[in-house]
C-alpha positions in Angstrom: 27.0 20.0 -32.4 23.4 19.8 -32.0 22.8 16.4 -31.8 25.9 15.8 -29.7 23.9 18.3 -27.2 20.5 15.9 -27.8 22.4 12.7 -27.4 23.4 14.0 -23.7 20.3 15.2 -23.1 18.6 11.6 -23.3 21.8 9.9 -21.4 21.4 12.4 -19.0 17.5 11.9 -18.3 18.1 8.2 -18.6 20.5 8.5 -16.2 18.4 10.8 -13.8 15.1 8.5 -14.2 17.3 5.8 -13.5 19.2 7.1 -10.5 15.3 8.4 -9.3 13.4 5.0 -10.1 16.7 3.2 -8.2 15.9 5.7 -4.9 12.3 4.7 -5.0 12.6 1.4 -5.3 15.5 1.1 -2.7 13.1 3.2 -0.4 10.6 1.4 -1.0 12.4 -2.3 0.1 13.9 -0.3 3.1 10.1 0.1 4.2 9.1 -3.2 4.1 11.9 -4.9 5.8 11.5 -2.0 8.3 7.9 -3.3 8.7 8.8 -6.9 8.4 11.7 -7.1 10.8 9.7 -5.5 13.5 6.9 -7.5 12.6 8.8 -10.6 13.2 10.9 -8.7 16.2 8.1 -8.5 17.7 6.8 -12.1 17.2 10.1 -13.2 19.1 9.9 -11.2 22.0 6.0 -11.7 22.3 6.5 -15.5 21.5 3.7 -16.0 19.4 1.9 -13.7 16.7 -1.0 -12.6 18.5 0.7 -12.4 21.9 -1.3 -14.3 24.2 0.8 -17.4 25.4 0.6 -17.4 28.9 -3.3 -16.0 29.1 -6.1 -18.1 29.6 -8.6 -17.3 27.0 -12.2 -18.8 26.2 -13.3 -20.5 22.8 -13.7 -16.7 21.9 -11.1 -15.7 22.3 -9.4 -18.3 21.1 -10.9 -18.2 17.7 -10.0 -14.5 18.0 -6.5 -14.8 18.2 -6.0 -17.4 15.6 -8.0 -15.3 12.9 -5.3 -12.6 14.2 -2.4 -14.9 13.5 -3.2 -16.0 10.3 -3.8 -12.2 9.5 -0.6 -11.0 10.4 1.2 -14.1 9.4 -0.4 -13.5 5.7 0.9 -9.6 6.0 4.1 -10.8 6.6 4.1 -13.2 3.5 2.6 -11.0 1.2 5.1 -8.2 2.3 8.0 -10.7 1.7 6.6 -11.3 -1.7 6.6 -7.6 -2.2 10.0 -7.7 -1.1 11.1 -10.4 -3.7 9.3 -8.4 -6.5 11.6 -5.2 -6.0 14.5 -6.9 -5.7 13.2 -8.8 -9.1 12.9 -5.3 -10.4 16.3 -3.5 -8.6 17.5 -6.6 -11.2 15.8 -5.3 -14.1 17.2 -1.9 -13.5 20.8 -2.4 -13.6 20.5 -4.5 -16.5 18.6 -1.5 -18.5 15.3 -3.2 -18.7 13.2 -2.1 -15.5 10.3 0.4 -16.5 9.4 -1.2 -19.9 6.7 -3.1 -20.4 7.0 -7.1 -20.7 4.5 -7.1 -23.3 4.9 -4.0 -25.9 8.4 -2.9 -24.7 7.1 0.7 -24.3 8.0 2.8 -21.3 5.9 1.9 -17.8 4.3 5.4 -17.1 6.3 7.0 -13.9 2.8 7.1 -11.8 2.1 3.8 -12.2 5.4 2.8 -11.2 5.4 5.1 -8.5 2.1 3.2 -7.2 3.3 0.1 -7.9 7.5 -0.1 -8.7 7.5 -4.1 -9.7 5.0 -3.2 -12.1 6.2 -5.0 -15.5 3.9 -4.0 -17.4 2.2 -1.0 -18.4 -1.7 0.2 -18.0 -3.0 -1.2 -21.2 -1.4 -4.8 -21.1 -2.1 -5.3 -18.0 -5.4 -4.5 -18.7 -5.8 -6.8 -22.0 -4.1 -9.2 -19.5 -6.6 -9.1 -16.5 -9.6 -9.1 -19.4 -8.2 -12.6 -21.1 -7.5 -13.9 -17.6 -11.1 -13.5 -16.4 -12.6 -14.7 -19.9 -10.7 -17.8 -19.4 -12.1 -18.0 -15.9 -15.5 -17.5 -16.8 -15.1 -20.2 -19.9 -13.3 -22.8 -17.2 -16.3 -22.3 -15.1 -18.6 -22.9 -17.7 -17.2 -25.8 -18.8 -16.8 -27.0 -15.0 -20.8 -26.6 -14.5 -21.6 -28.4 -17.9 -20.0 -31.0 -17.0 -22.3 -31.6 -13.7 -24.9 -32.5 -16.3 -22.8 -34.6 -18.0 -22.1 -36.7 -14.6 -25.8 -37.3 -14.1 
């Protein structure tokens, strides 16, 4: 009877982490689009990103208003990316895999998925992850600036 009682114990906080990491994660992409879709709302009814067709602006200005485009142009990509990346990881949920890591298959911690719910993997690996990355950088560089001698 005991470990009937223990069984539903894990199905049932299984089932409540999953039904809670679904709510965030659902929030979370109901945010974004929020953001995006007035975002690009307002892009329509403005008829250009930064909102200044039908002024007369100087080189300035100009300049101006195209590093503001490009800015909120490259919000708007990166939040659609963000976008993609929940959705990615609403898939991994309902097929029982979301909230382990990719790399040691132990449980994402809840804050960090909290602060970042497409994260797939967990504090350590992405850490030992991000270190081999940036050796390999620093070794590609190296071998980039011996080879200016080598050109000589």
């Amino acid at each position: 009877m005991k470990n009937t009682h223990r069984v539903e114990t894990a199905v049932g906080t299984s089932l409540s982490r999953y039904s809670e990491l679904k709510q965030m994660l659902v929030g979370r992409r109901r945010e974004i689009q929020a953001e995006v879709q007035g975002k690009m709302r307002g892009v329509r009814q403005e008829g250009t990103w930064g909102g200044k067709l039908n002024e007369v602006l100087d080189a300035v200005e100009s300049a101006e208003a195209d590093i503001q485009e490009d800015l909120e142009f490259a919000l708007v990509q990166m939040k659609s990316e963000t976008l993609n990346k929940i959705n990615d990881a609403l898939g991994r949920l309902e097929q029982g895999n979301y909230g382990n890591c990719f790399d040691c298959g132990e449980e994402i911690a809840e804050k960090r998925l909290r602060a970042l719910p497409f994260a797939v993997r967990c504090k350590d690996c992405e850490q030992a992850r991000e270190n081999a990355e940036q050796r390999e950088r620093q070794l590609a560089a190296r071998r980039g600036s011996s080879s200016l001698f080598l050109d000589m």
